[in-house]
Steps between C-alpha positions, in 0.01 A plus 500: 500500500535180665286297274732628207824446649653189457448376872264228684226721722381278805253651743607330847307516849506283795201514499290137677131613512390474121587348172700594218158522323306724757813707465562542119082590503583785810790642265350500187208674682766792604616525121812260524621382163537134582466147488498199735821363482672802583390469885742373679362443859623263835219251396660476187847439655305290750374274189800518331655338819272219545486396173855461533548353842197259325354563874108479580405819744281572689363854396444737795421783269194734414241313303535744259885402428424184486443465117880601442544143626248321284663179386734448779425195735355536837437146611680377804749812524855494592555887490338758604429863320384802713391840367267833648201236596416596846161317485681185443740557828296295717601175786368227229721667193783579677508091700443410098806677389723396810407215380 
């Protein structure tokens, strides 16, 4: 009914462990109608920001969010992004991001 109606349909999540594209391929695997830009997730927002801001981060994400930043410029970063990445919560990270 959705689909028909005259109305945008965005799936959101806040969602920080995986991409959009390991999460479009777990919902089309349950039987959900839909297509990649209709994920809306905090990575996205998180993009959306530093492409904005024109800011270089340093990603403390999952690996496996990391190709919802593909493109964006790492090199001698002046912000800092943090997401579910408990294996990346460690002395030398966290010094690097205080930094």
């Amino acid at each position: 009914r959705l689909r028909s109606a005259p109305l945008t349909v965005r799936f959101v999540t806040n969602t920080t462990k995986e991409s959009k594209k390991d999460l479009l391929e777990r919902l089309t695997g349950l039987g959900f109608d839909i297509a990649e830009h209709e994920i809306f997730t905090s990575l996205t927002a998180a993009r959306n920001l530093l492409e904005q801001q024109q800011v270089r981060p340093l990603l403390l994400v999952d690996d496996k969010a990391l190709p919802d930043f593909t493109g964006i410029g790492t090199d001698n970063p002046n912000a800092v992004v943090v997401g579910l990445a408990p294996e990346h919560f460690h002395y030398e990270m966290m010094n690097r991001a205080f930094r």
